[in-house]
C-alpha positions as CSV (number, residue, x, y, z in Angstrom):
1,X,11.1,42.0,8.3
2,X,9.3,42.7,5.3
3,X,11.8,40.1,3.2
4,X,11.3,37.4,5.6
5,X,7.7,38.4,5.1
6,X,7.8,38.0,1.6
7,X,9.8,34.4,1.9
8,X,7.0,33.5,4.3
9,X,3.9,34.4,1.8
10,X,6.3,32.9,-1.3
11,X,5.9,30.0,0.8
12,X,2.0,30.4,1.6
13,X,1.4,30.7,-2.3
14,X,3.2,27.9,-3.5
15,X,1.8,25.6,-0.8
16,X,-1.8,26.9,-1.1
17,X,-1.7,26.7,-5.3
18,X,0.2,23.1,-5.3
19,X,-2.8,22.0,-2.6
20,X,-5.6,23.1,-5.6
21,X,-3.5,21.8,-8.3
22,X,-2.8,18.8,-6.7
23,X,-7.1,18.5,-6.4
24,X,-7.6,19.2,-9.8
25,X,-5.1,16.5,-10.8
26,X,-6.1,14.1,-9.0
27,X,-10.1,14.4,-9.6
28,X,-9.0,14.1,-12.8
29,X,-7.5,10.7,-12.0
30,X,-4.2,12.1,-13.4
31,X,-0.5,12.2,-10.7
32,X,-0.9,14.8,-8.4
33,X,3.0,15.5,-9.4
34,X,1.2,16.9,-12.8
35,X,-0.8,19.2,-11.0
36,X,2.4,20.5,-8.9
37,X,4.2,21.0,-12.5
38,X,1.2,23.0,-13.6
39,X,1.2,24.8,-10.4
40,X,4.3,26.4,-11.0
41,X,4.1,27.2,-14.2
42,X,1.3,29.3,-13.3
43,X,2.5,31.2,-10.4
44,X,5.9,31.2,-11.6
45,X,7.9,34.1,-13.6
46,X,6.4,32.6,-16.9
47,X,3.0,32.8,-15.4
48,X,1.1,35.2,-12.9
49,X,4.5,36.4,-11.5
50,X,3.0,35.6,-8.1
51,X,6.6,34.8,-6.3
52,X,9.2,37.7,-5.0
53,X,11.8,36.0,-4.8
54,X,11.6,32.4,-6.8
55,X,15.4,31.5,-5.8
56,X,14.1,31.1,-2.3
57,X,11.7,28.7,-2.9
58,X,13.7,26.4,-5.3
59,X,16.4,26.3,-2.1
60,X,13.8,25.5,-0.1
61,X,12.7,22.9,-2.6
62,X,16.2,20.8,-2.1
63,X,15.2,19.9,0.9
64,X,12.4,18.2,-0.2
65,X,14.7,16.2,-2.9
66,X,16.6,15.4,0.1
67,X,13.3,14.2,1.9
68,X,11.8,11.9,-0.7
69,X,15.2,10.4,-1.3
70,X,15.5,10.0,2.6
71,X,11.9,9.0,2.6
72,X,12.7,5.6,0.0
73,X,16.1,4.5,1.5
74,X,13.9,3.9,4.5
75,X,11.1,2.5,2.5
76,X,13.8,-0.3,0.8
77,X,14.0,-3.3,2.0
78,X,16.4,-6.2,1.2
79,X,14.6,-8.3,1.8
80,X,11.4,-7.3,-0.7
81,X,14.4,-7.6,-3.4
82,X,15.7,-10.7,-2.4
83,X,11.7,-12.5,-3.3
84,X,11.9,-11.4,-7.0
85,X,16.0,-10.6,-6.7
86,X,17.1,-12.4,-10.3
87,X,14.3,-10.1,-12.5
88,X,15.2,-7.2,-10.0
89,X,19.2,-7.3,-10.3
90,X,19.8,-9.3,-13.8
91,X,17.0,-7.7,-15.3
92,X,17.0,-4.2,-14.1
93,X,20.3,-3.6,-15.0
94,X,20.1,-5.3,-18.5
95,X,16.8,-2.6,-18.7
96,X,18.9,0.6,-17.7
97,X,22.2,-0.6,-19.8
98,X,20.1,-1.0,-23.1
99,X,17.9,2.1,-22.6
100,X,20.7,4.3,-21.7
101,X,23.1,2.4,-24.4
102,X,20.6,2.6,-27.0
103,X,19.9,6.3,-26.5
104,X,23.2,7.7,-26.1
105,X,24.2,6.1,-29.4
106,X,20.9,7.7,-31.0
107,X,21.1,11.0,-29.6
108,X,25.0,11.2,-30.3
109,X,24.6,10.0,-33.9
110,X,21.4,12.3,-34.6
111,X,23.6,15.5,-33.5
112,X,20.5,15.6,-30.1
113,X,23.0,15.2,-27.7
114,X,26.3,17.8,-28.2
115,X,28.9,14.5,-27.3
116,X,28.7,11.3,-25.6
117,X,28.5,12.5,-21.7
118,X,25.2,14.8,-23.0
119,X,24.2,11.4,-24.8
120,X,25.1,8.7,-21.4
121,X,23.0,11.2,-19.8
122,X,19.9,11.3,-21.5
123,X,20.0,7.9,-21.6
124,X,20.1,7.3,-17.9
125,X,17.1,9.9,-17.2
126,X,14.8,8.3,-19.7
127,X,15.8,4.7,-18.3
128,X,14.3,5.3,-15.3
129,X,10.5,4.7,-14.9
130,X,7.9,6.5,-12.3
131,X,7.7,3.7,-9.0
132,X,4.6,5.7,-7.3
133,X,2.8,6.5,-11.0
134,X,3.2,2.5,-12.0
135,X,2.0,1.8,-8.0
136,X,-1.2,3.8,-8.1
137,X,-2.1,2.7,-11.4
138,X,-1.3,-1.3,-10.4
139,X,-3.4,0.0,-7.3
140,X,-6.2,1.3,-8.8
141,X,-6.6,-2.0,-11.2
142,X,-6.3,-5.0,-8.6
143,X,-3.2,-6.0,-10.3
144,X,-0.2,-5.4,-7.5
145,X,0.1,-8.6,-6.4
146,X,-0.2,-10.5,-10.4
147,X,2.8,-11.6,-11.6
148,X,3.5,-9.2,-13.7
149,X,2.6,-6.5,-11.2
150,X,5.6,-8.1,-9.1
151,X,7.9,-8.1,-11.8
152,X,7.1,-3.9,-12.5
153,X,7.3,-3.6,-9.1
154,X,10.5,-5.5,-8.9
155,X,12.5,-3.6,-11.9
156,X,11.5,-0.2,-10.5
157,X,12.5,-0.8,-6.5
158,X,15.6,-1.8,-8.8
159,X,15.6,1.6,-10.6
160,X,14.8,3.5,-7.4
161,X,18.3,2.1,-5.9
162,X,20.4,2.4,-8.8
163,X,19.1,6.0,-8.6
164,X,22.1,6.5,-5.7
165,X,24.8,4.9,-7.6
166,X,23.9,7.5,-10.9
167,X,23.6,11.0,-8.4
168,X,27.5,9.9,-7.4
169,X,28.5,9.3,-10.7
170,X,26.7,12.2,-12.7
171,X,29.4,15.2,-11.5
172,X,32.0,12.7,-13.6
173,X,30.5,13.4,-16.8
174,X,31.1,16.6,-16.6
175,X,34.3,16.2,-17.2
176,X,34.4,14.1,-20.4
177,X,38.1,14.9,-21.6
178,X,38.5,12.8,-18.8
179,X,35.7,10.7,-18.1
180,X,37.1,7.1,-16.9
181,X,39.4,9.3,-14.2
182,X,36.5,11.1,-13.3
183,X,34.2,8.0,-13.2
184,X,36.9,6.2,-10.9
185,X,37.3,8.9,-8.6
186,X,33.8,8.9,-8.6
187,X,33.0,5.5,-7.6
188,X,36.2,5.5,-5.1
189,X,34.5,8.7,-3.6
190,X,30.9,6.9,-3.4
191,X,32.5,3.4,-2.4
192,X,34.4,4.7,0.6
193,X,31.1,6.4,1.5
194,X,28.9,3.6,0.9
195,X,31.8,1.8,4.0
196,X,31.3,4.3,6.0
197,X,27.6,4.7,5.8
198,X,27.4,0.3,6.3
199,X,29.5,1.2,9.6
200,X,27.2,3.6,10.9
201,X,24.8,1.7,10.1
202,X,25.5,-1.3,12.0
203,X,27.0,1.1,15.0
204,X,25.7,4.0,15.3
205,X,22.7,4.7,14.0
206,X,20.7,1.8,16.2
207,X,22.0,3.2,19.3
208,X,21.7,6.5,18.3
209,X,18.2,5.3,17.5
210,X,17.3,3.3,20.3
211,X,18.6,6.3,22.7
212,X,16.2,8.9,21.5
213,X,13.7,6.5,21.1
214,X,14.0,6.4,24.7
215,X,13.0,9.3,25.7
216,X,9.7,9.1,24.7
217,X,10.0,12.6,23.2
218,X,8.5,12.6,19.7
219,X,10.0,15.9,19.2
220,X,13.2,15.1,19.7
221,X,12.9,12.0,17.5
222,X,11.4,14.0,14.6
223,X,14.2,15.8,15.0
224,X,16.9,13.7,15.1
225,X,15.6,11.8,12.3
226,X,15.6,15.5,10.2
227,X,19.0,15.7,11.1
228,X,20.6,12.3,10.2
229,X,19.0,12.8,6.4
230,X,20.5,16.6,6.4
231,X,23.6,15.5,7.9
232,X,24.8,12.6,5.7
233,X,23.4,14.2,2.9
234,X,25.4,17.4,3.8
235,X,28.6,14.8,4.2
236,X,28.2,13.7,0.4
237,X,27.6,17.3,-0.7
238,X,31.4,18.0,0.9
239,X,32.5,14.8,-0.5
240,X,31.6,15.9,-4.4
241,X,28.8,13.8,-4.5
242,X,24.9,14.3,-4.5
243,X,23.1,15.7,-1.8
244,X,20.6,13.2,-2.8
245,X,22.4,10.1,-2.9
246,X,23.9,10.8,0.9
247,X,19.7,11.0,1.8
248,X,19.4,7.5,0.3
249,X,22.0,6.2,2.1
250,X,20.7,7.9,5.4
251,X,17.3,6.7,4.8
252,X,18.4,3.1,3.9
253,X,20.9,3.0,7.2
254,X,17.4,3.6,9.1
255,X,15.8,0.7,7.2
256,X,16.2,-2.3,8.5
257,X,16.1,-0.6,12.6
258,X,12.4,-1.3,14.9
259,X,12.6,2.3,14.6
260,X,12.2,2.5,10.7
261,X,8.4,2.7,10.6
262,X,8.2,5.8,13.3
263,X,10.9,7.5,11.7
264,X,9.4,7.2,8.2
265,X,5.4,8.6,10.0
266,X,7.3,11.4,11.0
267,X,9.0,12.6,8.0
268,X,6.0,11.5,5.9
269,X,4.4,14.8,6.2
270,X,7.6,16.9,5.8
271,X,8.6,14.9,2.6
272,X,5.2,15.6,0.9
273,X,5.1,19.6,2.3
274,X,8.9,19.8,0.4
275,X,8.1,17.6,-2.4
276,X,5.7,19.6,-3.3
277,X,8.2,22.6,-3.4
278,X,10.2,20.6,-5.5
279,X,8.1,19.9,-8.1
280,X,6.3,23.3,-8.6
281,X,9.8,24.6,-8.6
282,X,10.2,22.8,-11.9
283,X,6.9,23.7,-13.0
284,X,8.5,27.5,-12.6
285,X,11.1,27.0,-14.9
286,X,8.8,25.9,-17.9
287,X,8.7,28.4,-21.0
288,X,5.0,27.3,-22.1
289,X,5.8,29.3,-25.2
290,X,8.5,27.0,-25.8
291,X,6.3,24.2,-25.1
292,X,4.0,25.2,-27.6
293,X,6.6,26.0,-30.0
294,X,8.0,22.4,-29.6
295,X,4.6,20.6,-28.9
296,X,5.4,18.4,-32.2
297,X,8.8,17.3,-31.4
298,X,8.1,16.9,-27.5
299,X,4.9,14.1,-28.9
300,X,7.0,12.7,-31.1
301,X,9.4,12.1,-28.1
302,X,6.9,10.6,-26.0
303,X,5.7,8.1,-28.7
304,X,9.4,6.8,-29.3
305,X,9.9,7.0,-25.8
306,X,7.5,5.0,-24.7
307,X,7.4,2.3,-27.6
308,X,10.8,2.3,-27.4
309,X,10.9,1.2,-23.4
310,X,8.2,-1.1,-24.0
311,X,10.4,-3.0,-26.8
312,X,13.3,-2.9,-24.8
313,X,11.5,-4.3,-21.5
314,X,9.6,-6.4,-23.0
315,X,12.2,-8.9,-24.3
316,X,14.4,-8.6,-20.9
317,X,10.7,-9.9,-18.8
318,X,10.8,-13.0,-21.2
319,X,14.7,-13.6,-21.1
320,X,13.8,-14.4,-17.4
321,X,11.2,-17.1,-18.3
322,X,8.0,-15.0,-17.9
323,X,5.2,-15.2,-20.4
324,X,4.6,-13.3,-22.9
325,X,1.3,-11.7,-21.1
326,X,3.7,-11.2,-18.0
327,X,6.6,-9.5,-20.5
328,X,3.5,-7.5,-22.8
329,X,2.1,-6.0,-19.4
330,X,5.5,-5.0,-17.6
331,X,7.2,-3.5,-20.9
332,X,3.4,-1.3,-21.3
333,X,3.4,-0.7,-17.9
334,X,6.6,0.6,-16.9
335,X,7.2,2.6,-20.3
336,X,7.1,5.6,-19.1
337,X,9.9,8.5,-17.1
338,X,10.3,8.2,-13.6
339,X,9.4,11.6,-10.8
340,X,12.8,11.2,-9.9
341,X,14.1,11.7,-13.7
342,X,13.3,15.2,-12.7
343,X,15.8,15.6,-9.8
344,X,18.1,13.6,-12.3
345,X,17.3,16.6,-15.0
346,X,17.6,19.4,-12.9
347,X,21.2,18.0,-11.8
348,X,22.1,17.9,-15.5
349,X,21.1,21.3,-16.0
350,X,22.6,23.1,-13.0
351,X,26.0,21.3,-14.3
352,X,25.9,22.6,-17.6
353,X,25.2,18.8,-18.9
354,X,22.2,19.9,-20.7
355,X,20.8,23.2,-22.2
356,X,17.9,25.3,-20.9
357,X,15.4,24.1,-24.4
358,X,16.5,20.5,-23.6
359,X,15.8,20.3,-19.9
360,X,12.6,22.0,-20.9
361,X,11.9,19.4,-23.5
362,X,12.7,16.5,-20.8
363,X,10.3,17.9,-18.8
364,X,7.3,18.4,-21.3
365,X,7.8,14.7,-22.5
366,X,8.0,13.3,-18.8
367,X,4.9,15.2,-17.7
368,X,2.7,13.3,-20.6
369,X,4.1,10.3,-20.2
370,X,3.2,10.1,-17.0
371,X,-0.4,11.3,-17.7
372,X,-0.3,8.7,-20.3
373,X,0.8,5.6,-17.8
374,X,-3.0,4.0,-16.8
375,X,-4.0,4.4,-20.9
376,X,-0.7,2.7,-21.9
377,X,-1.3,-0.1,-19.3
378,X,-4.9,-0.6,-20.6
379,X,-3.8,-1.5,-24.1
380,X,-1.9,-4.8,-22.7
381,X,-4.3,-7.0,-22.7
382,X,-5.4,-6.2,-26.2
383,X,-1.8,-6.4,-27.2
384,X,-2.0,-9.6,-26.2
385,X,-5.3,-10.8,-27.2
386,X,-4.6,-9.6,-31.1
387,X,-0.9,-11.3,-31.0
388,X,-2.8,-14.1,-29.7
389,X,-4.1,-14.7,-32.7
390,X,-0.9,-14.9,-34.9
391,X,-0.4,-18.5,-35.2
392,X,3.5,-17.8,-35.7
393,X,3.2,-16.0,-32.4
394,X,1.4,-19.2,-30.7
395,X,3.8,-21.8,-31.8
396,X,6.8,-19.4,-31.0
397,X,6.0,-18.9,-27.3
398,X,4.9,-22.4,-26.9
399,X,8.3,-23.9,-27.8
400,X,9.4,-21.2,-25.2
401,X,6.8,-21.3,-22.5
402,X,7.1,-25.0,-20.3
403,X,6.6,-24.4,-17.4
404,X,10.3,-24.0,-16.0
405,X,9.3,-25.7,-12.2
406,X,7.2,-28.3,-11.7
407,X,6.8,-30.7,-8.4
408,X,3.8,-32.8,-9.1
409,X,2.5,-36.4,-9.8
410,X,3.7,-38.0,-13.0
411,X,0.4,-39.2,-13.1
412,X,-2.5,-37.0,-12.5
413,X,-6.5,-37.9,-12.1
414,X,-9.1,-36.6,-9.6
415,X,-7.2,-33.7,-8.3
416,X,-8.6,-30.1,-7.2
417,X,-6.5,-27.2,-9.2
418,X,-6.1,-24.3,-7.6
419,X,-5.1,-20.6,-9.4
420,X,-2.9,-18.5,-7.3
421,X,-1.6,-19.2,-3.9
422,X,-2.3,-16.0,-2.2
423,X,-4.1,-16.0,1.3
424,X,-7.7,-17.2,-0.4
425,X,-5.6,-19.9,-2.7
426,X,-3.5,-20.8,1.0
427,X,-6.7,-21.3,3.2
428,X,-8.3,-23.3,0.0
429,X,-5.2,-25.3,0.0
430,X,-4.7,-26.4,3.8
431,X,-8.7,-27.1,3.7
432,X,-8.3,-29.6,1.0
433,X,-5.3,-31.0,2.5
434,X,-6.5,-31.5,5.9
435,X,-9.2,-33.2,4.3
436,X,-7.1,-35.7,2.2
437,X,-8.0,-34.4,-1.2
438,X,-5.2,-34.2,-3.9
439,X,-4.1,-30.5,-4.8
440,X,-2.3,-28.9,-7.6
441,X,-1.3,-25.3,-7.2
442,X,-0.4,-23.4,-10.4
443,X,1.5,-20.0,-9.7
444,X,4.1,-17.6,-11.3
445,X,5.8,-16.7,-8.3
446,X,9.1,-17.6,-7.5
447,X,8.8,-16.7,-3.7
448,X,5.5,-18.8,-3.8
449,X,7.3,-21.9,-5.3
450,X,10.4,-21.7,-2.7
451,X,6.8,-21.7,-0.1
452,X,5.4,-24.7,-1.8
453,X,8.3,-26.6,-2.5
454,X,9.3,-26.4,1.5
455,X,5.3,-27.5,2.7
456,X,5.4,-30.5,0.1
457,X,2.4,-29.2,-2.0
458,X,2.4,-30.3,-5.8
459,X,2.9,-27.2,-7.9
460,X,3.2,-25.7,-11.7
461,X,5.6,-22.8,-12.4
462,X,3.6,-20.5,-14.9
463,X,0.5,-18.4,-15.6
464,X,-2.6,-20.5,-14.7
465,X,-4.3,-18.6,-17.5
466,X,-2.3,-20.3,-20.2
467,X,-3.5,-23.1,-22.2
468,X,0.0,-25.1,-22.1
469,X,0.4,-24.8,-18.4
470,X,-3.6,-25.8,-18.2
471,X,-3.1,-28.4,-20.5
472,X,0.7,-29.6,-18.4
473,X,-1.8,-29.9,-15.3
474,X,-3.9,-32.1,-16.7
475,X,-6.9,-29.5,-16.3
476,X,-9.1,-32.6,-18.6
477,X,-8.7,-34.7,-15.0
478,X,-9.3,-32.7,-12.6
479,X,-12.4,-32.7,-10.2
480,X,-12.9,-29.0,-9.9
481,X,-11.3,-25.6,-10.5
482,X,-10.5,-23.4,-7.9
483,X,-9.4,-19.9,-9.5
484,X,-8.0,-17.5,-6.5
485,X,-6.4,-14.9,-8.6
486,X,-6.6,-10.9,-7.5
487,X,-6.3,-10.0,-11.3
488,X,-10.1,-10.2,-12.9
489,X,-8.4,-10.1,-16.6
490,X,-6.7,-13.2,-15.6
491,X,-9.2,-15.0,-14.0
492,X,-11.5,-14.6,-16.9
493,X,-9.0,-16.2,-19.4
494,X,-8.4,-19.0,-17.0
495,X,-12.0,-20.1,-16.5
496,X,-12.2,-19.7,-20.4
497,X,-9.2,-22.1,-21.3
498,X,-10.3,-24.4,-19.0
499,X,-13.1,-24.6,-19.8
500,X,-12.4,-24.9,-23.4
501,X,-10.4,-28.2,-22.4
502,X,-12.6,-29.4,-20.1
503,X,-16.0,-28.2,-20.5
504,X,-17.8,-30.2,-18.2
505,X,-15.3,-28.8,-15.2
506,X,-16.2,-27.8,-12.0
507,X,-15.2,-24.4,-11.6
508,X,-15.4,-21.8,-8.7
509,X,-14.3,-18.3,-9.2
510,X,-12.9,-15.1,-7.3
511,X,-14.5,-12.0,-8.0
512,X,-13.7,-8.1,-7.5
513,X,-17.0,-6.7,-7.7
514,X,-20.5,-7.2,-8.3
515,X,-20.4,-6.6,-12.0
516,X,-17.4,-9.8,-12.4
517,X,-20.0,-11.9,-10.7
518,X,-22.4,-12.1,-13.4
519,X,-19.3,-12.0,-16.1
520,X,-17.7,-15.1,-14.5
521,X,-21.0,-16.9,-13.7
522,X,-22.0,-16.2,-17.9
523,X,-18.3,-17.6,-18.9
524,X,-19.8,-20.7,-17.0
525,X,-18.5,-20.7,-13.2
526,X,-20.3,-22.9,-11.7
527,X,-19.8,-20.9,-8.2
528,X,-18.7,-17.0,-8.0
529,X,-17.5,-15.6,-4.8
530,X,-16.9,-11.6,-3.7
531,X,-14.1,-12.0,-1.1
532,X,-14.9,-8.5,0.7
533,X,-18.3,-9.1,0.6
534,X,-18.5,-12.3,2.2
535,X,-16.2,-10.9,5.2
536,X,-18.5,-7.7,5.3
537,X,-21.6,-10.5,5.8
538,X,-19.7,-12.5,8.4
539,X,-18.8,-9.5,10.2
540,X,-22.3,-8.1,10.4
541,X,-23.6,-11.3,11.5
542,X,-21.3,-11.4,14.2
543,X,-22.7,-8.1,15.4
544,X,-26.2,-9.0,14.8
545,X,-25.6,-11.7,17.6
546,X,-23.6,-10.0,19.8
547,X,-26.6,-7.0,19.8
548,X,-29.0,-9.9,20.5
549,X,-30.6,-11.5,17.4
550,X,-32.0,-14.7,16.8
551,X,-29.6,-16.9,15.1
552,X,-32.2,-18.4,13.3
553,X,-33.0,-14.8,12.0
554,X,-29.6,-13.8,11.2
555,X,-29.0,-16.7,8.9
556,X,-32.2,-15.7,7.2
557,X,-31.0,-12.0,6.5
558,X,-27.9,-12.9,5.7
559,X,-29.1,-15.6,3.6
560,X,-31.7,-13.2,2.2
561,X,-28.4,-10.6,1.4
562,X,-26.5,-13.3,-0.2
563,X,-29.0,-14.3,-2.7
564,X,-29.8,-10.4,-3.7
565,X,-26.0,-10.4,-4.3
566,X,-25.4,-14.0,-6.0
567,X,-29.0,-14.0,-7.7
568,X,-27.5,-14.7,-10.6
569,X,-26.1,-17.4,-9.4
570,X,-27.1,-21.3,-9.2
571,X,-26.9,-22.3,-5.3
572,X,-23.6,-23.6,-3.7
573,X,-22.0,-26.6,-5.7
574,X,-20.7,-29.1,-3.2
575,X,-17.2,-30.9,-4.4
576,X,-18.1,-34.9,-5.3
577,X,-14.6,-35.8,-4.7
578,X,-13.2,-38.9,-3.0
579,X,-10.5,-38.8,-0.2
580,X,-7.5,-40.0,-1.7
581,X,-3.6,-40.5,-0.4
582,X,-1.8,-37.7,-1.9
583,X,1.4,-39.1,-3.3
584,X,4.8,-37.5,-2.5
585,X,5.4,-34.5,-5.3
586,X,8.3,-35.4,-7.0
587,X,10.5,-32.7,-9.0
588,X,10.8,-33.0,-12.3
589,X,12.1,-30.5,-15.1
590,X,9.1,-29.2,-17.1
């Protein structure tokens, strides 16, 4: 009793620490997965020697590998792939061969790595970058739904898969006298899994499913789904493979099933409880005095590391016909190691791929990374802005950046522009339509384009705050401006270069929050408009009426709210433009 005692306070500890580290972290605006690490370094046997038995925990902490990988096969969708799938496939993997090519052949050369496999698989745990760091930070900024927050997004759903197809393979490199057997077997081993799982999946698992869905029993669905990921996982474990990869594949066999979205609430909680383990488990194996003993070589890491990713991502964004902003942003955004480098790292090191002072230097350099994500993504748009002003730069991506769609008038007079086709830029749109006025949508989307080649709107392939796309839409015509981007960056540069061609242009603007207001209405927006805070007015107005108000009164308040908001503002601008027969959009090569 008192050893199952002791497993059950182990467990108390690290959960109650992780909880506080995890609150630290994140007041600090930093990944809670930092304040896991520092978690266990603390309680662990290099710290405050707070754990009996720290073997127990780190078994404990598989299963919460086995959970998060579980947790994002059932979070993948084919079908979010298949809307950016050429940057996602073509790109991604020309991202992970370079990285890993270009650091195996370093490490090898420089005597870091011992041989080649050691070399291969550094390379493949610094290719990866972090999917939920890169999400939160896109989050936090406004910018998941920009262009080049898809394209991030895109490459790392991309990573997060390819993740499967490296746990099969990694047991092969430890066998380098024979690696290309090994690898074969490998990949035979995997494939014949991958058949099976695809059968199960299309058999099995629905009905399986749909039975115990059923029975209206949540616990029996909880478990069930519990023991599908531990199951399959358990198969690949057997098989040679990874545990982790067989809980991809489970998860991702769930996927696509009516049942995806309850299974995934109900092993929500139990991937966060285990993850948790997981990573304070790590923390436990950190030597801080080794850390401070390598401090120098682990920042000097970190600073090739992430310069190096960026240089590498960078290019492969504009090989794809993305701008340079798009290309700058993605290669500073996702420049950084992945969470799941770490389950890749401890792999390595329970094989005997790596040794104890490398793991531990993998580890320091991921952790700052990390913490260095938000900073890194900050200095884009100054990257830009100073290589902006390179006239070399200029002319190079001009010859490069035509817009590479187009389905619009040859000739273009008196028609409305409008930035971004999200669901403001859509309802804009049909408006105008249904009214008769001529449109021109500019977007760097290629799931948008498909939308707006199939309705028939005119359209321009490209980022509307460019001054060559401006310029290709013949911005110096146009009646008005309509700029419905989510990113605030972008929709400042856009009313500025359009503005700059057409200075006498009727522009309206988006804003995020009070303060872009008064930016966009001084960079000369003739109207400014806070989404949320006009559907937070029309919402209270509708209650105001239904509690019994006077109309009349109501649209005074409201009115009165409005102006104490847009103050700054001149009043509502109403469009002088002329019903006109829209002419068929015909598609020409840019």
């Amino acid at each position: 009793m008192a050893i199952e005692h002791g497993i059950v306070l182990d467990f108390a500890t690290v959960l109650g620490t992780s909880a506080i580290g995890g609150y630290i972290a994140n007041k600090l605006r930093q990944p809670v997965i930092l304040g896991y690490l520092v978690t266990g370094l603390i309680i662990g046997p290099f710290g405050l020697q707070l754990l009996s038995d720290a073997a127990q925990t780190e078994a404990l902490a598989e299963i919460g590998v086995a959970f998060l990988l579980f947790a994002l096969g059932m979070e993948f969708s084919l079908s979010e792939l298949g809307r950016v799938r050429k940057i996602a496939i073509e790109g991604s993997l020309l991202q992970l061969g370079l990285t890993t090519a270009i650091v195996a052949a370093a490490t090898t050369l420089t005597g870091w790595a011992k041989d080649l496999p050691e070399g291969v698989f550094l390379g493949v745990v610094l290719a990866l970058s972090s999917t939920a760091v890169v999400l939160k930070t896109l989050s936090d900024r406004g910018e998941t739904n920009t262009p080049h927050g898809q394209v991030m997004l895109a490459i790392l759903i991309a990573q997060d898969i390819a993740l499967g197809l490296m746990l099969a393979v990694l047991p092969a490199l430890t066998q380098p006298e024979d690696l290309g057997q090994a690898l074969a077997i490998a990949l035979l081993k995997a494939s014949a899994f991958l058949g099976a799982a695809i059968l199960a999946g299309k058999w099995v698992v629905p009905r399986l499913m749909s039975a115990v869905a059923a029975t209206e029993s949540n616990e029996i669905f909880l478990l069930t789904t519990i023991a599908w990921c531990l199951g399959v996982a358990f198969v690949t474990a057997e098989l040679g493979l990874s545990i982790e990869m067989g809980a991809f594949v489970a998860g991702v066999t769930i996927a696509e099933l009516d049942q995806a979205d309850q299974a995934l609430s109900k092993i929500l909680p139990l991937r966060d409880t285990f993850a948790s383990l997981f990573f304070a488990s790590i923390g436990m194996l950190i030597d801080p005095h080794l850390l401070i003993e390598e401090i120098f070589p682990i920042l000097g890491l970190v600073v090739l590391v992430m310069i190096g990713k960026a240089a590498i991502v960078t290019p492969v964004v504009l090989r794809f016909g993305y701008s340079f902003k798009t290309a700058v942003f993605a290669g500073f955004g996702i420049n950084q190691i992945g969470e799941f480098s770490f389950i890749l790292a401890a792999q390595g090191l329970a094989m005997g791929l790596i040794d104890k002072k490398l793991y531990l230097l993998l580890l320091g350099t991921t952790a700052i990374a990390l913490m260095l994500t938000p900073l890194s993504l900050a200095t884009a748009p100054w990257i830009v802005k100073v290589a902006g002003r390179w006239s070399w730069v200029n002319k190079y991506f001009s010859s490069l950046g035509e817009p590479k769609l187009t389905s619009m008038p040859d000739e273009l007079a008196g028609q409305v522009v409008v930035a971004g086709y999200g669901r403001i830029g859509q309802t804009i749109v049909k408006v105008l339509r249904d009214q008769g006025y001529p449109v021109l949508v500019i977007d760097n989307s290629e799931a948008v384009i498909n939308k707006l080649r199939e309705a028939k709107i005119p359209y321009l392939f490209g980022d509307a705050d460019s001054e060559l796309v401006l310029e290709k839409a013949r911005i110096d015509r146009a009646k008005a401006l309509a700029i419905a981007l989510p990113d605030p960056a972008s929709t400042r540069l856009v009313l500025q270069h359009a503005l700059k061609i057409a200075p006498d242009l009727d522009a309206i603007a988006r804003a995020r929050d009070g303060a872009e207001i008064e930016r966009l209405t001084n960079l000369g927006a003739k109207e400014v408009v806070q989404p949320e805070f006009e559907a937070a007015l029309e919402l209270t107005s509708h209650l105001l009426l239904t509690l019994g108000e006077d109309s009349d009164d109501v649209r005074q308040l409201t009115g009165t709210i409005r102006q104490d908001c847009y103050g700054i503002n001149p009043p509502p601008q109403t469009l002088a433009i002329e019903p006109q027969v829209e002419p068929e959009p015909q598609e020409m090569a840019a």
